[in-house]
N, C-alpha and C positions, 0 to 999 in steps of 0.2 A: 254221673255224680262226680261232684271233683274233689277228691281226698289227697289233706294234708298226709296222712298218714292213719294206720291203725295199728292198737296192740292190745294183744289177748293176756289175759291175767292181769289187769289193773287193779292196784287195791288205794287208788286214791281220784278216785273218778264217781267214789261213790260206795255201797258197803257190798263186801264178797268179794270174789272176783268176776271182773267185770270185762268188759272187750268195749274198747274203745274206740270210737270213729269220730277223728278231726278231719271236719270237711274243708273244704280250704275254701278262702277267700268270708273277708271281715268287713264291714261298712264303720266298724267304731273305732277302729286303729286306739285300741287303750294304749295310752304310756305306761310302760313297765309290764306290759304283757306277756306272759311266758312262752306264748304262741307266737309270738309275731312275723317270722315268714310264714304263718297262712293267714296274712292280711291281704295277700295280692290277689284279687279273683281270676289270675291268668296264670297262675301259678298249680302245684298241685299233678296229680294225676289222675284221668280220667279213669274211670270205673263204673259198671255197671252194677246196679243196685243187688244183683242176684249176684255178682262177684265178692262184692261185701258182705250181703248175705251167707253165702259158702263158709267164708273166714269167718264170721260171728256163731255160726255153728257146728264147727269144727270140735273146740273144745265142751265137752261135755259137762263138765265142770261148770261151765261157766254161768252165774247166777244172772247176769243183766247187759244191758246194753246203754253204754251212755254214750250221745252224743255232744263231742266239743267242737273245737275248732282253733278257727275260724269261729262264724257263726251259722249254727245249725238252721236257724231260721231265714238264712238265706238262699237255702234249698229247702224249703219244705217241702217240697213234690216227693224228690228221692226220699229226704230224712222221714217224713210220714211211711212212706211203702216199707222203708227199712225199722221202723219201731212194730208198723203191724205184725213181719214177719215175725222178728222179735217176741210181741206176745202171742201170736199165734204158736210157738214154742214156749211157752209159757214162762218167760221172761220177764223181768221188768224192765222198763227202761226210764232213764234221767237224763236232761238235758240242760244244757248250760246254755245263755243268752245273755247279751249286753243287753237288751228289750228287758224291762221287767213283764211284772203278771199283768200288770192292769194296762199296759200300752200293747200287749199280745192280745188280749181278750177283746179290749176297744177298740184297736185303731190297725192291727192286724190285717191281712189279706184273707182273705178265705182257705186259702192254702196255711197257711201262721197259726190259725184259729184252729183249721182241724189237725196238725203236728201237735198245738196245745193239747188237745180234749185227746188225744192219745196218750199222754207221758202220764208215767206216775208222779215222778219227780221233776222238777223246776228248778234248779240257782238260778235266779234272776239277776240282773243289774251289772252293770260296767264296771269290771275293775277299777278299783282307783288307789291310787300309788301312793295317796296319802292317807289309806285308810287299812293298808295290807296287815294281814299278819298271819300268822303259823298257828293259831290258837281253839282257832273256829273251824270243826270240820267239813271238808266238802267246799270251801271256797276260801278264794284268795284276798279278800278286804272285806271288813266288816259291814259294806252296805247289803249285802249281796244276801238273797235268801234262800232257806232250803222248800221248799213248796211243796206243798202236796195238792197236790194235782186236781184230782179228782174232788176232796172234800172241798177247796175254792171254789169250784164249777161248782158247787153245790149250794154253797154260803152265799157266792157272789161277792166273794172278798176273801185277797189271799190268808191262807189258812196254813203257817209255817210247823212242819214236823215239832213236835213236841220237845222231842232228843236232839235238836238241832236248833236252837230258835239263839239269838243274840243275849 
């Protein structure tokens, strides 16, 4: 697995605190990206998903796991094994994606598809630099959505947190 970086106790990745994992390496290179050295997929440090694992539960405290980046969806192998363990401690976990809901659900990998049907939570959509702002939580421009996960699979149409919606 190749990680930009991880850090434990996040409290803007998502609600609680959170432990964080930026995978590295991005296919969307957004302008005005706050990540942007993990756009390089040669970049990063290699890690074993059970090495990430150890460090996401370490902290006892810690309510969830969100995956950023880079983008998570470009490892879904690792990123799925590592949200299972996750709830298999009974976690939740949230994931950020340039991909929105309906281009992961349709046009997805099969590996993409089941990283989705695992997450509780979803930001979808590409930053975009003329859309930013500090106001909306849980994401950095206003296209971008809070997803709930599991009620979309269910609807068949994303289905945005209540407390979070634009």
């Amino acid at each position: 697995m190749k990680i930009y970086g991880l850090v434990q106790d996040s409290i803007v990745d998502g609600p609680g605190f959170r432990f964080g994992c930026f995978v590295q390496g991005c296919p969307h290179n957004c302008p005005g990206c706050h990540n942007p050295d993990s756009h390089d997929p040669a970049g990063g440090t290699e890690m074993s998903v059970e090495e990430v694992a150890r460090e996401l539960l370490k902290n006892p405290m810690t309510d969830g796991l969100t995956l950023s980046g880079g983008e998570p969806f470009a490892q879904p192998e690792d990123c799925l094994r590592l949200a299972r363990i996750a709830h298999g401690h009974g976690l939740n976990v949230w994931s950020y994606s340039g991909w929105t809901f309906e281009y992961l659900r349709d046009q997805g990998t099969a590996a993409q598809r089941a990283l989705l049907e695992e997450l509780d939570v979803l930001v979808d959509g590409p930053f975009l630099l003329d859309q930013r702002t500090l106001a909306l939580p849980w994401r950095g421009s206003r296209n971008q959505r809070v997803i709930d996960v599991p009620a979309s699979l269910r609807a068949g149409e994303a289905v945005q947190r209540p407390d979070e919606s634009m």
